[in-house]
C-alpha positions in Angstrom: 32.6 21.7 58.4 33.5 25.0 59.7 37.0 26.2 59.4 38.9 27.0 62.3 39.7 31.1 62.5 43.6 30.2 63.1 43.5 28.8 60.0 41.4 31.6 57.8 44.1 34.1 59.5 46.9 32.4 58.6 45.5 31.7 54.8 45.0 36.0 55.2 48.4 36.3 56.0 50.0 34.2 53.4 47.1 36.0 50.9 49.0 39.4 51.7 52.5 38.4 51.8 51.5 37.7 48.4 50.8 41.0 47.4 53.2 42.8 49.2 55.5 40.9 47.1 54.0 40.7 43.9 54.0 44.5 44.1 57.7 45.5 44.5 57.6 45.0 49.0 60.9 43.6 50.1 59.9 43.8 54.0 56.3 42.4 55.3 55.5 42.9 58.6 52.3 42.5 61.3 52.6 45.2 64.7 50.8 44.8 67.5 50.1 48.3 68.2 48.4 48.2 72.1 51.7 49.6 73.2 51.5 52.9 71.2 48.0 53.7 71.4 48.4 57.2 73.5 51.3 58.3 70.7 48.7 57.4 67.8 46.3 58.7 69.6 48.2 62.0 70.0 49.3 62.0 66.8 46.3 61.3 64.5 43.4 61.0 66.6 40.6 59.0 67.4 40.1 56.7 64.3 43.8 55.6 64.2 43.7 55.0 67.6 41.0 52.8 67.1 42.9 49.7 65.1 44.7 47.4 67.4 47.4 46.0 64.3 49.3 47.3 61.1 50.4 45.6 58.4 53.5 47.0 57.5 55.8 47.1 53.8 59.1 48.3 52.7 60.5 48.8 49.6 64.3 49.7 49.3 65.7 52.6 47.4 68.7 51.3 45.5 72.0 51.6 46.5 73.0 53.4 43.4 70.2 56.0 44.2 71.6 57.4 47.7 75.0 57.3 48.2 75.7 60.3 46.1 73.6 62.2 48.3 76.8 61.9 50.8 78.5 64.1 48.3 78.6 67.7 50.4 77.6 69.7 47.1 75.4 67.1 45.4 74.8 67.5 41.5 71.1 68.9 41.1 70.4 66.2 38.7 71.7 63.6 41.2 68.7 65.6 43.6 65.9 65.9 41.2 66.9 61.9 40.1 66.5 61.0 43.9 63.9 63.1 44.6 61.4 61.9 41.2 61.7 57.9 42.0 61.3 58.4 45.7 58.6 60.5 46.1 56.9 60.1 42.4 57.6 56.2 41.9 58.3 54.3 44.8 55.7 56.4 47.0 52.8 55.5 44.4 53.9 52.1 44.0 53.3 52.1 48.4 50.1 53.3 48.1 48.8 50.9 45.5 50.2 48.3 47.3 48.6 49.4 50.7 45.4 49.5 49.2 45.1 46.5 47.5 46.0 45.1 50.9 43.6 47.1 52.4 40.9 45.7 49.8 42.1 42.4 50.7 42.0 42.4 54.6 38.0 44.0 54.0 37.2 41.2 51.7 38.4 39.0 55.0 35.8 40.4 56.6 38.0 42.5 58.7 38.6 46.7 59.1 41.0 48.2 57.3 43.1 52.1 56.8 45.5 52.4 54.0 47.7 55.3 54.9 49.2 57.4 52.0 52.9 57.4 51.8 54.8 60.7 52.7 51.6 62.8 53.7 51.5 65.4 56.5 48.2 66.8 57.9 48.0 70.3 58.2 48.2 71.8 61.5 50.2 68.8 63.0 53.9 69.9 62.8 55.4 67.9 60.3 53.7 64.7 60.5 51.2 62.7 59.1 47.8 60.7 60.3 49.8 57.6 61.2 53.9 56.9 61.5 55.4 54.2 59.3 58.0 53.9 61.2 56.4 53.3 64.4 54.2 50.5 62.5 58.0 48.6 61.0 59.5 49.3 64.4 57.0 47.5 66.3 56.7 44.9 63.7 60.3 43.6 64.0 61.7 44.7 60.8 64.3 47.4 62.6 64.7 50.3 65.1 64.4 53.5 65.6 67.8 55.6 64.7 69.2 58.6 66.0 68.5 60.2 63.0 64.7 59.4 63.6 64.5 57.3 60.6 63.7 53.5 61.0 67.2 51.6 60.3 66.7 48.0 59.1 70.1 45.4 59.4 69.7 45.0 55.7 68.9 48.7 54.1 69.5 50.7 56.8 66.9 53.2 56.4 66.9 52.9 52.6 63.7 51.9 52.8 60.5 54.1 52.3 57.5 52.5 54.3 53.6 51.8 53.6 51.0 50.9 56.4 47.2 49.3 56.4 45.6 50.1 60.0 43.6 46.9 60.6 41.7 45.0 63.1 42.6 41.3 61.7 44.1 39.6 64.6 47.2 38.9 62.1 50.2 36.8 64.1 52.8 40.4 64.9 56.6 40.4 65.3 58.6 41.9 68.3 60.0 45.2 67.9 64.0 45.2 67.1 66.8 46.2 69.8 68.6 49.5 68.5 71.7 48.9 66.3 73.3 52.0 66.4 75.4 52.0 69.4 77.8 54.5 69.2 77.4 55.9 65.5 77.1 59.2 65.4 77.7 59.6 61.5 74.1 61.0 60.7 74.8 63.7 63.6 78.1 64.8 61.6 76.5 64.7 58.3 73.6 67.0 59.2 74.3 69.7 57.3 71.2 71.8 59.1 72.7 70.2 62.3 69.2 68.9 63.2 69.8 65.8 64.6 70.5 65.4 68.3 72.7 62.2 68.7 70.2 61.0 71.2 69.4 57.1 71.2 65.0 56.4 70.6 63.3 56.6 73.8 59.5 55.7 73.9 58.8 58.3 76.3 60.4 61.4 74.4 59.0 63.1 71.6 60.9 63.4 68.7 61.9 67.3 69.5 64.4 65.0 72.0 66.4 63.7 69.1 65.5 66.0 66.1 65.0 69.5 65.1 62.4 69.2 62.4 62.1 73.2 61.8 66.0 73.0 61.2 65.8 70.1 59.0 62.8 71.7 57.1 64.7 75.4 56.6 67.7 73.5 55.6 65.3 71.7 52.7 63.3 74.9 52.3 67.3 76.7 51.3 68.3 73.5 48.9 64.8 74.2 47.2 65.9 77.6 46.2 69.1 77.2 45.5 69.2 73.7 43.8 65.3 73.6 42.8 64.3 70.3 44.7 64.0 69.7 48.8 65.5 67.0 48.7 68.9 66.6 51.2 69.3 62.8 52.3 72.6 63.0 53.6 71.0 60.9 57.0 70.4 57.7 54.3 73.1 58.3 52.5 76.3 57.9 55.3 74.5 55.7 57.7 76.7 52.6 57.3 73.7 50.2 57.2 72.7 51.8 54.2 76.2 51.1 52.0 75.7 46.9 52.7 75.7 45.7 49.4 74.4 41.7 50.2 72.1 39.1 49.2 68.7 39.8 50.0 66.5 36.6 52.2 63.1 36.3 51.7 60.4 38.2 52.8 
């Protein structure tokens, strides 16, 4: 007896919850990415472009870990500290995990693109092959803030994000409505004064709301002075990032 393909998916699904679990992934999430396929497109090309869903994971920074990045002169040590477990530990924990979903989803029978954590392409202004936030947004698990980082009701945007490009016709959420209203602490805190205050519209680019070559000389001026790039200061006063609850299931 043949078994029905609503039920290998949802076996698939419950398969990858599972790992995204298992290895350290506090948010799971499925986008339908039909809506976005001109911006990938745009962004990273042809073969990106070419996967209709993204499975998308989060794992949240500790509390502990940001908010002393609100501190106008932040400690060095409190920068290098932030700096070697985001970008050292939690990113490589990301890209295991994306590719032993990756492995997973092929095994399914089904196409699959892990893409790395953090990595910019040369040649395409600041961004990489693929947006993580784009893949969480559309996925349900938060919204786009006006500090163009993806806010979550339960993290804020203390949460650095992995993606799988796939073709598996994986059940996908709904993107979020915005939450920010009329916050505005991120715009104050800015100390390059790179972000806009504008609320996430689709149909802008990201210039709109952010000034990446001021955030990046701003980094560029900590890494001399203080010996890191790291800033934060976005994560660190954003008040969805200071809620200290219970976290549900994935």
């Amino acid at each position: 007896m043949k078994v029905p393909v609503e039920q290998n998916i949802m076996e698939l699904l419950a398969k990858l919850k599972g790992i995204a679990q298992n290895g350290g992934a506090g948010y799971f999430g499925v986008a339908d990415l039909a809506p976005a396929t001109g911006f990938i497109r745009e962004q990273g090309g042809d073969i990106p472009a070419s996967f209709p869903a993204a499975v998308s994971v989060g794992i949240a920074m500790p509390v502990g870990l940001v908010e002393m990045l609100a501190v106008a002169e932040t400690d060095p040590g409190v920068l290098v500290t932030y700096d070697r477990y985001v970008y050292h530990v939690c990113n490589l924990m990301l890209d295991q995990l994306t590719f032993n979903l990756a492995r997973e989803i092929e095994g399914a029978g089904y196409r699959a693109m892990p893409v790395a954590a953090s990595l910019r392409v040369p040649g395409r202004h600041f961004a990489g092959v693929f947006s993580h936030k784009l893949a969480a947004h559309l996925s349900g698990m938060g919204w786009i803030g006006k500090s163009c980082l993806l806010i979550t009701p339960r993290d804020g945007p203390r949460v650095r994000w992995g993606t799988v490009l796939t073709d598996a016709p994986l059940p996908a959420g709904k993107p979020m409505e915005k939450g920010c209203r009329g916050c505005a602490k991120c715009v104050e805190a800015c100390p390059a004064g790179a972000i806009k205050g504008r609320d996430f519209n689709p149909a802008e680019p990201r210039s709109a709301r952010l000034d990446v070559e001021k955030c990046e000389e701003y980094r560029n001026y900590v890494a001399v002075n203080k010996g890191v790039r790291t800033c934060g200061k976005c994560l660190a006063v954003c008040p969805y990032s200071n809620r200290r609850t219970v976290k549900a299931p994935v």
